[in-house]
N, C-alpha and C positions, 0 to 999 in steps of 0.2 A: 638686538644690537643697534646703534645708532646706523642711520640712515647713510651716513659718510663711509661705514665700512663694509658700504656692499662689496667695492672692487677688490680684493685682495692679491696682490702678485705672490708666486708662491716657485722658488729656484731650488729645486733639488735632483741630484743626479739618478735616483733611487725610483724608478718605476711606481714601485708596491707600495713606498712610502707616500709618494706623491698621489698615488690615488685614496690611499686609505686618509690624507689630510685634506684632500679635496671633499669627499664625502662630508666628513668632521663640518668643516667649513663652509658646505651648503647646506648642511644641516645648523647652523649659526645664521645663517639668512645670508650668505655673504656670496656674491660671484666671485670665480676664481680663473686668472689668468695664472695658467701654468706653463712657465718654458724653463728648458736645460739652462746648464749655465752654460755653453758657447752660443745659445739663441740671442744675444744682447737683452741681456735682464733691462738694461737701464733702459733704453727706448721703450720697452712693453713696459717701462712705470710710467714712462711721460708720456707716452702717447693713451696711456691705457686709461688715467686719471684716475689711478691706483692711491689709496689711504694710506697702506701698509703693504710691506713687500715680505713676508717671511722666507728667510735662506737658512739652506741648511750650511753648518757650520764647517761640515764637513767635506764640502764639495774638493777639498784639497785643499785642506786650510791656508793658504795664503789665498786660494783664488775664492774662497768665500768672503774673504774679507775685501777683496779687490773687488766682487760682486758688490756688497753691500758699500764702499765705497763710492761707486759709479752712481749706482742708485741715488744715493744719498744727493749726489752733486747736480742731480740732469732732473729729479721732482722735490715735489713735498712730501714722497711718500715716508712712511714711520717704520724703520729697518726693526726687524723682530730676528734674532736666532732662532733657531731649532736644532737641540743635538740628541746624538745619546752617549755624547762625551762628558765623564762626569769628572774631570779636571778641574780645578779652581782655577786653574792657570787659565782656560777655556774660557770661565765666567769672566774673569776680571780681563781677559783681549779684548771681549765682545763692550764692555764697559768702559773701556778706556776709549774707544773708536766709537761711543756716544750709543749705543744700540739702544732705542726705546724699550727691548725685554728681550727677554733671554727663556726659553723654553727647555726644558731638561726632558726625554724619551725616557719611561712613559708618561704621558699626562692624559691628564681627562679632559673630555670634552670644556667642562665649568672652568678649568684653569687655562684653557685656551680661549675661551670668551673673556675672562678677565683680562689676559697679556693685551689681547688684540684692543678691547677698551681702555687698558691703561695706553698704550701706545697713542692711540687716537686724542685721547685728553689733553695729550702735550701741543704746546703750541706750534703749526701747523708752520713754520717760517723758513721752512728748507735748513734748518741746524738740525744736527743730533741733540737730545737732551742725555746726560749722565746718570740715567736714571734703572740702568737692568741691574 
C-alpha cells in the first residue's frame, strides 16, 4: 500500500469489530489509530496526520455521519464507511455526504486494500469526492 496510508483512523463502537479490522489493516502495512466515537474522532485525524478515517456506519446512524462530517471539516483525511447494513438507502447516504468508499460486512482483506487505495487516489484537498 502507498506510503501515505500508513495512518489509518478507524471509529467504531464495536470492540470485536474494531480489533478484528485493526489486525486486517496492520496486516495491509498500515498503523491504526483506533478511538470510540465519543473520544473526538475529528482531533485524532488532525492531530494524528491520518489518510483515511474508516467509520462505521453504524455508530447510530446520524452520529456516524456527524462523525464523518467533523472529520471531513478539521483534515485531509479520506472518510471511508464500513457496515453490515445492506440497505441502498445506506449506500447512497454515504454517497451523497461525498464518502471516498463505502465497505459492505463481509469483505476480504483484497477488497479492503482497494477501497482504502481508491480512497487515497482522490485528490487530497479537504473536499469529499462523490465517488462510493
Amino acid at each position: 500500500m502507498n506510503d501515505t496510508a500508513k495512518r489509518i483512523l478507524l471509529v467504531d463502537d464495536d470492540k470485536g469489530n474494531s480489533e478484528t479490522l485493526t489486525r486486517r489493516l496492520h496486516g495491509l502495512g498500515s498503523e491504526v489509530v483506533s478511538v470510540e466515537q465519543g473520544a473526538r474522532p475529528a482531533a485524532a485525524a488532525k492531530d494524528g496526520d491520518v489518510a483515511v478515517a474508516l467509520i462505521d456506519f453504524s455508530l447510530a446512524m446520524k452520529v456516524g455521519f456527524r462523525v464523518a462530517e467533523d472529520v471531513a471539516a478539521s483534515s485531509a483525511a479520506r472518510v471511508v464507511f464500513i457496515t453490515a447494513l445492506k440497505s441502498p438507502s445506506v449506500r447512497d447516504r454515504a454517497k451523497a455526504l461525498g464518502a471516498s468508499g463505502f465497505i459492505e460486512k463481509p469483505y476480504t482483506s483484497a477488497y479492503l486494500r482497494m477501497q482504502l487505495e481508491h480512497a487515497l487516489a482522490q485528490q487530497q484537498d479537504g473536499t469529499w469526492a462523490n465517488t462510493a
